[in-house]
C-alpha positions as CSV (number, residue, x, y, z in Angstrom):
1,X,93.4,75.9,104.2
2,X,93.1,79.6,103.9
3,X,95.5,82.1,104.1
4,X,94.8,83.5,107.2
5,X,94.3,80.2,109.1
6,X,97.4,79.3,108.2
7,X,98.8,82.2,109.9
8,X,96.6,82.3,112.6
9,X,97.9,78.6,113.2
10,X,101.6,79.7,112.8
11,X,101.0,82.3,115.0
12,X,99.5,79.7,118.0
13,X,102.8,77.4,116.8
14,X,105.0,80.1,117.6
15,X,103.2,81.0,120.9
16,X,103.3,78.0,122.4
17,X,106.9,76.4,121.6
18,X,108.4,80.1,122.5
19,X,111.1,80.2,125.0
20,X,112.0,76.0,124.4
21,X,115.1,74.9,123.3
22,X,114.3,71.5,123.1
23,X,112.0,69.1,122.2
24,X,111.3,65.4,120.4
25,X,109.6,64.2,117.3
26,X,107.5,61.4,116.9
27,X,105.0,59.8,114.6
28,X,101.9,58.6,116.3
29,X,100.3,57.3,112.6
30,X,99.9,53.7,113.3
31,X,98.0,54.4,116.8
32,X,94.4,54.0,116.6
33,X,92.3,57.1,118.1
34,X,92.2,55.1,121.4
35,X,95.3,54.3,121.6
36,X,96.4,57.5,121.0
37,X,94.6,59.0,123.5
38,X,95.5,56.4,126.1
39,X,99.1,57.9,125.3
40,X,98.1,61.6,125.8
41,X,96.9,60.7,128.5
42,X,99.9,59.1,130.5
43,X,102.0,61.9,129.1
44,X,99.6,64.4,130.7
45,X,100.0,62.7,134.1
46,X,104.0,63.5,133.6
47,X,103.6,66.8,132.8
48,X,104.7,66.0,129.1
49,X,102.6,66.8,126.0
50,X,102.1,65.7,122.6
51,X,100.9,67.7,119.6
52,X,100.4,66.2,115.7
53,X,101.5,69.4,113.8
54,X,101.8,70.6,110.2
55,X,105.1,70.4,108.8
56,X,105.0,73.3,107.1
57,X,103.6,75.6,109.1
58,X,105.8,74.3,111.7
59,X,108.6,75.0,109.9
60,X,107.9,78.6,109.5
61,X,107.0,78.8,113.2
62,X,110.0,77.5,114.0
63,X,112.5,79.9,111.9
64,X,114.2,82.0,113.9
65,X,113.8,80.1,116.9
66,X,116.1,77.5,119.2
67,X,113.9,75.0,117.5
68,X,115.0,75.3,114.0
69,X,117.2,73.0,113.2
70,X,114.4,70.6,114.1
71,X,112.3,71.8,110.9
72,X,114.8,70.0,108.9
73,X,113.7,66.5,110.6
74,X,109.8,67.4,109.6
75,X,108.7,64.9,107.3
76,X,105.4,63.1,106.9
77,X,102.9,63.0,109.6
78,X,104.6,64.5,112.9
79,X,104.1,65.2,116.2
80,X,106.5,67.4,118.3
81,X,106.5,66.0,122.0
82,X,107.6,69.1,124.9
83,X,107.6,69.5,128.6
84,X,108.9,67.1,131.7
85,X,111.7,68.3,133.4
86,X,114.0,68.4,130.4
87,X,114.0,66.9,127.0
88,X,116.1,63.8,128.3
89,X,113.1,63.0,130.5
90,X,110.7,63.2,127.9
91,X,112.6,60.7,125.8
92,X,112.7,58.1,128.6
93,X,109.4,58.8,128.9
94,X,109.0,58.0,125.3
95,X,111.2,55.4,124.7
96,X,108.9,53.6,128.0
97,X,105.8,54.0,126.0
98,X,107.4,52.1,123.1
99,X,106.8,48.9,124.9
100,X,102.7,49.9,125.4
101,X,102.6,51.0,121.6
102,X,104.9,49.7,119.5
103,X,103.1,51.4,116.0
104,X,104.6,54.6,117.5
105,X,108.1,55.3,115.8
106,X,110.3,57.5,117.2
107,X,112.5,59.8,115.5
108,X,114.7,62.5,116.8
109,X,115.0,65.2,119.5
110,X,116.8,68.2,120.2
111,X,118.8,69.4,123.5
112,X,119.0,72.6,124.8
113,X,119.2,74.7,121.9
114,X,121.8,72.7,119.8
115,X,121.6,72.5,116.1
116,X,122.7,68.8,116.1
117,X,119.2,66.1,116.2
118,X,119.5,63.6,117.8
119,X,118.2,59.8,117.6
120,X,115.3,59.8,120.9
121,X,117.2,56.1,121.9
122,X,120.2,57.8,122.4
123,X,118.9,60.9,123.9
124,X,117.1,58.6,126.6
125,X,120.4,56.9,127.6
126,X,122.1,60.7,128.3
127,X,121.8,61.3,132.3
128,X,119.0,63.8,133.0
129,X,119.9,67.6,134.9
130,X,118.5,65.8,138.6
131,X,121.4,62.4,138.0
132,X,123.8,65.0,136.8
133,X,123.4,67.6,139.9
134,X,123.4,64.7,142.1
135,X,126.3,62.8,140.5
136,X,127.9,66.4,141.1
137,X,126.9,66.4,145.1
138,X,128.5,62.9,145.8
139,X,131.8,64.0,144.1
140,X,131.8,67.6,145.8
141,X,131.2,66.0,149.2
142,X,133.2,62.4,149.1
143,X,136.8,64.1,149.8
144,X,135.2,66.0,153.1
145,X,133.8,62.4,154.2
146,X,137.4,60.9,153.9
147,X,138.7,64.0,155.4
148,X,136.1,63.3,158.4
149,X,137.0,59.1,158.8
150,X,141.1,60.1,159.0
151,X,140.4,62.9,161.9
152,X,137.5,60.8,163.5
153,X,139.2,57.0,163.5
154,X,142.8,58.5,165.2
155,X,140.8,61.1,167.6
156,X,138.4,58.5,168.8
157,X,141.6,55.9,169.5
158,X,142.7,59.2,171.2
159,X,140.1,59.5,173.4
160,X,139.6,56.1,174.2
161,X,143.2,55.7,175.2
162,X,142.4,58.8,177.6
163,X,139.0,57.3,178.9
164,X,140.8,54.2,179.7
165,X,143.9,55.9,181.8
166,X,141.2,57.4,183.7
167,X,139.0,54.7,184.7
168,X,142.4,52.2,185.6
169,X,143.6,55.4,187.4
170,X,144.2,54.8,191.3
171,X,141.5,56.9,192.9
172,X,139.3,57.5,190.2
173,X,135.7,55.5,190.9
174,X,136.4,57.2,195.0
175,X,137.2,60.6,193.8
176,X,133.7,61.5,193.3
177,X,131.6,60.2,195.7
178,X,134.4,62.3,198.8
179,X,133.8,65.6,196.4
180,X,130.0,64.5,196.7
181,X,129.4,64.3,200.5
182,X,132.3,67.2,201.3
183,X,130.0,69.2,199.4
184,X,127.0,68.3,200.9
């Protein structure tokens, strides 16, 4: 490869993994072209996508960048797997497609900018930003629903103790009907 099309394809590396700070590695070697396709294609339908890359070039597309620390993990044929909600997502998106091709090997990913890799098996059993935010919701808002049961049960004993006293009160049922025809 020349020169400038190694640049030109640094350049196009560098455009489009700007602005992540996270992302996973695989190696798709063992697919066959079908398979491998099959694969692209069910990522595609999850937003998620999966590109074979040159280490090298990678690497130097990656200096500089929130990806860096993942040039150290380029070795031997790669392929650098972005996009879902968040990297967690793609990995149990990944670690899913194991099952359906099992020549695929996956290696490592990296979260949010961090310079530690980590193993895409133990990156899919992390809880994604959506179980996190609503883990967060239930614990924000379980005190106010206890809160609500202790003023509702007594208040509602309250009221029924009331509703009772009137109904057995002497009077009551004939109250209205005299109010009714006096107005009339």
């Amino acid at each position: 490869m020349s020169k400038p099309v190694k640049e030109m394809l640094t350049q196009e590396y560098r455009r489009r993994y700007a602005g992540l700070d996270g992302a996973c590695l695989v190696s798709v070697i063992g697919l066959d072209a079908i398979s491998t396709n099959r694969l692209r294609g069910e990522l595609k339908a999850r937003n998620i996508r999966l590109q074979v890359i040159k280490n090298s070039l990678a690497r130097r597309a990656f200096a500089g960048t929130p990806l860096e620390p993942l040039g150290s993990a380029l070795e031997g044929p790669c392929a650098v797997v972005t996009g879902g909600e968040s990297v967690i997502d793609v990995a149990k998106v990944l670690v899913a497609a194991k099952k359906n091709y099992p020549k695929m090997e996956l290696r490592v990913g990296m979260l949010d900018g961090d310079a530690e890799l980590i193993d895409i098996e133990r990156l899919a059993s992390l809880k994604s930003r959506t179980e996190m935010l609503g883990e967060l919701v239930m614990l924000i808002a379980s005190p106010g629903r206890r809160l609500a049961g202790c003023l509702r049960g007594p208040g509602g004993r309250i009221a029924g103790c009331v509703q009772a006293v009137a109904e057995k009160a002497p009077g009551a049922g004939e109250a209205e009907p005299q109010a009714a025809e006096a107005g009339a």
